[in-house]
C-alpha positions as CSV (number, residue, x, y, z in Angstrom):
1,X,85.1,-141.6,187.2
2,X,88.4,-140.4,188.1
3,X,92.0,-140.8,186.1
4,X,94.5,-141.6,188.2
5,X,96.7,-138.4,186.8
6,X,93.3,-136.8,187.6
7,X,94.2,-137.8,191.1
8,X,97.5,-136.8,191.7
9,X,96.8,-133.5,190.6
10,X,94.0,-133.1,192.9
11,X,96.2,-134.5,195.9
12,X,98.9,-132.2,194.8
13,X,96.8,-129.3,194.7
14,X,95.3,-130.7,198.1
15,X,98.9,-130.7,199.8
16,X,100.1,-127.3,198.5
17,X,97.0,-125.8,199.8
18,X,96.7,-127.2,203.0
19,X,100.8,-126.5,203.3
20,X,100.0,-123.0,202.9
21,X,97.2,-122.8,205.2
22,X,98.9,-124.4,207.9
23,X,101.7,-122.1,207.2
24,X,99.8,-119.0,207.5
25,X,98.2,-120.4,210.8
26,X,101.8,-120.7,212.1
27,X,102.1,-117.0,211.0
28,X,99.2,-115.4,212.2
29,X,100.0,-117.2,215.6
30,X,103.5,-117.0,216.3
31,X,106.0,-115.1,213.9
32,X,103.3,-112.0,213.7
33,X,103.1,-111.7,217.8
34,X,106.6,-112.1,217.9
35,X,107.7,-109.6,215.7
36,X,105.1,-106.6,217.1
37,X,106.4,-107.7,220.5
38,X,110.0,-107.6,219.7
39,X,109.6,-103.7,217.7
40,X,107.7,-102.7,220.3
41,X,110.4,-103.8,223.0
42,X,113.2,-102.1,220.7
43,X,111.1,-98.4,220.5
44,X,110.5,-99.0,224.5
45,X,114.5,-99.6,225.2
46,X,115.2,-96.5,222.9
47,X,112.6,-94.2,224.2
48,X,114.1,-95.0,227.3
49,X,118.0,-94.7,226.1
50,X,116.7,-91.1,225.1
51,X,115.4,-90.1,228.2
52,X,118.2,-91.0,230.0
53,X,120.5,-89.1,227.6
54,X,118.2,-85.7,228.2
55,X,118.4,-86.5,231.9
56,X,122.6,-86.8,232.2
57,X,122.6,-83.5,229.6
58,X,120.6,-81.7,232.0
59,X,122.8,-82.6,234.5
C-alpha cells in the first residue's frame, strides 16, 4: 500500500503543516492583540504628550 519513504514524507508534510497552523493560532491570538494594543497605547500616550505641550504653550 504504502512505502515507508512514502510515509515519512507524508508525516513530514503532516508536521510542517500542523507546525504552521499552530503557529498562526498563536498569532492570531496573542502576538496580533498584543501589538494593536501596544500601538494603540503609544498614539494614546502621544496624543496626550501633545495636549499637554499646547496646554503649557498657552500658558
Amino acid at each position: 500500500m504504502f512505502e515507508f519513504g512514502q510515509y515519512l514524507g507524508f508525516l513530514a508534510f503532516a508536521g510542517i503543516a500542523l507546525i504552521g497552523f499552530w503557529l498562526m493560532v498563536f498569532l492570531l491570538t496573542f502576538a496580533v492583540p498584543y501589538w494593536i494594543g501596544g500601538s494603540l497605547l503609544e498614539m494614546f500616550k502621544e496624543k496626550k504628550e501633545e495636549r499637554r505641550k499646547k496646554k503649557e504653550a498657552l500658558q
